[in-house]
C-alpha positions as CSV (number, residue, x, y, z in Angstrom):
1,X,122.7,-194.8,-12.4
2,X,120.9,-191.5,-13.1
3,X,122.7,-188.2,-13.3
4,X,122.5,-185.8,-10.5
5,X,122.0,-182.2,-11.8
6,X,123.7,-179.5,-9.8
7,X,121.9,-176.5,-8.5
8,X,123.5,-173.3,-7.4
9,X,123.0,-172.2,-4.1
10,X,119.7,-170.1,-2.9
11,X,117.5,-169.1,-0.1
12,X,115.3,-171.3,2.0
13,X,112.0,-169.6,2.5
14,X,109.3,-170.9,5.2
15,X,106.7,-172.4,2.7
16,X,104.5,-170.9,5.3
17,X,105.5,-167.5,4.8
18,X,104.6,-167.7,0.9
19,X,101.1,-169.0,2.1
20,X,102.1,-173.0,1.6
21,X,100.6,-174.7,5.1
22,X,100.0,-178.1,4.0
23,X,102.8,-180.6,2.8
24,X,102.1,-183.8,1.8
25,X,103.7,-186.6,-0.2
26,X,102.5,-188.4,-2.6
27,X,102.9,-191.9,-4.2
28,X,102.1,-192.7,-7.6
29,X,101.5,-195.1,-10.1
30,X,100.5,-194.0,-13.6
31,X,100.9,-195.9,-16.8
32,X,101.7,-192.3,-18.9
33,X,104.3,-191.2,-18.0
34,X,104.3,-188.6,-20.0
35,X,101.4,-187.2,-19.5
36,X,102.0,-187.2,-15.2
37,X,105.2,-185.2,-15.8
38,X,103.5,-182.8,-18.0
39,X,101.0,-182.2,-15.2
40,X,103.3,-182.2,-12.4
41,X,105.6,-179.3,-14.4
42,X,102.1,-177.4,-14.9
43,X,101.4,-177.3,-11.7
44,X,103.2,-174.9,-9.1
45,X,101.8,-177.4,-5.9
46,X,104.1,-179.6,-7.2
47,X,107.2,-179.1,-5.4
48,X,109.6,-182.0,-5.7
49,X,108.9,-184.7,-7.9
50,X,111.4,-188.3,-7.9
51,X,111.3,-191.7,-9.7
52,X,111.1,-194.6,-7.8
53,X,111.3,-198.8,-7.7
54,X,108.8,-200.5,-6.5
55,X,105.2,-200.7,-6.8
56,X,104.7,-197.1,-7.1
57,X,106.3,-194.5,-10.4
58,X,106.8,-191.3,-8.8
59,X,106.9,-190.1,-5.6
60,X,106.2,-186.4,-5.3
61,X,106.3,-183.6,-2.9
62,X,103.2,-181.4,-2.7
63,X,103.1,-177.8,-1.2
64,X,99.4,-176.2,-0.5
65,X,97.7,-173.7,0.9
66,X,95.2,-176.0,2.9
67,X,93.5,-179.5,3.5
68,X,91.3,-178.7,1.0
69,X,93.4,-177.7,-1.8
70,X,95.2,-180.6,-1.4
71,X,92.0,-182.7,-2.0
72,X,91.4,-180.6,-4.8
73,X,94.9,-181.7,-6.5
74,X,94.4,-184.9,-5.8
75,X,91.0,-184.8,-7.7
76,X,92.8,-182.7,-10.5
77,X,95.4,-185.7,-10.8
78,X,93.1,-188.4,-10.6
79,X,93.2,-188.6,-14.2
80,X,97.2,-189.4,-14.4
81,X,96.6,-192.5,-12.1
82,X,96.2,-193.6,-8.7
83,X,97.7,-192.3,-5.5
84,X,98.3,-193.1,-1.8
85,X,98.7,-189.4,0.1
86,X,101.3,-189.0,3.1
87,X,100.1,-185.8,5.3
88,X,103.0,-184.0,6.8
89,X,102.1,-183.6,10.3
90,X,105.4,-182.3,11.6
91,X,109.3,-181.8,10.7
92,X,111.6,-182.8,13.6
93,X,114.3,-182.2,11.6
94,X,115.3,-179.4,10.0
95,X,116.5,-178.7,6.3
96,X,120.0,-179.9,6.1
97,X,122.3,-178.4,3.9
98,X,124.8,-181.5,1.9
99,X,127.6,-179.1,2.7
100,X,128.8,-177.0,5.6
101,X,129.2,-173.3,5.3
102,X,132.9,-171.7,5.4
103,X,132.5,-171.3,9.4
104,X,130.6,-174.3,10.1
105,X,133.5,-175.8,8.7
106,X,136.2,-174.2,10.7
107,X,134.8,-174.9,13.8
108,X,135.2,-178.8,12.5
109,X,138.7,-178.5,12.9
């Protein structure tokens, strides 16, 4: 099994507030590997990026400022191999955070 990095704790901004209205994930198959990761760390639309079984490498998560600069990244990484595109439509749930804060906790008990 793979090895989970930590990350210290931060702020969670409203990707809409820093001009990000589309979301969209993003499946992947590419036979470079390489080359994909290279141009998924160049790019700053790229988000969240995860290896994955199946019949797909990579599934990433892509953060633009519209419809059509999403189209545009997808025509930018048509080069690293094919895709399949997920439009977020909505988020019924809200971020999560893996561990309650200090009072969240205390009211637990």
């Amino acid at each position: 099994m793979g090895r989970f990095s930590s990350r210290s704790a931060g702020t969670i901004i409203s990707p809409e507030k820093v001009g990000k209205h589309t979301v969209a994930f993003m499946l992947f198959h590419t036979r470079d590997c390489h080359a994909f990761l290279d141009f998924c760390r160049s790019t700053p639309d790229v988000v969240e990026c995860y290896r994955i079984s199946g019949e797909h490498n990579y599934l990433l998560k892509v953060m633009t400022e519209s419809i059509q600069a999403l189209e545009e990244f997808g025509n930018q990484s048509d080069k690293t191999g094919t895709y399949t595109t997920l439009i977020v439509m909505s988020s019924p749930i809200d971020y999560k955070f893996l561990i309650p804060s200090f009072d969240d906790a205390n009211l637990l008990r």
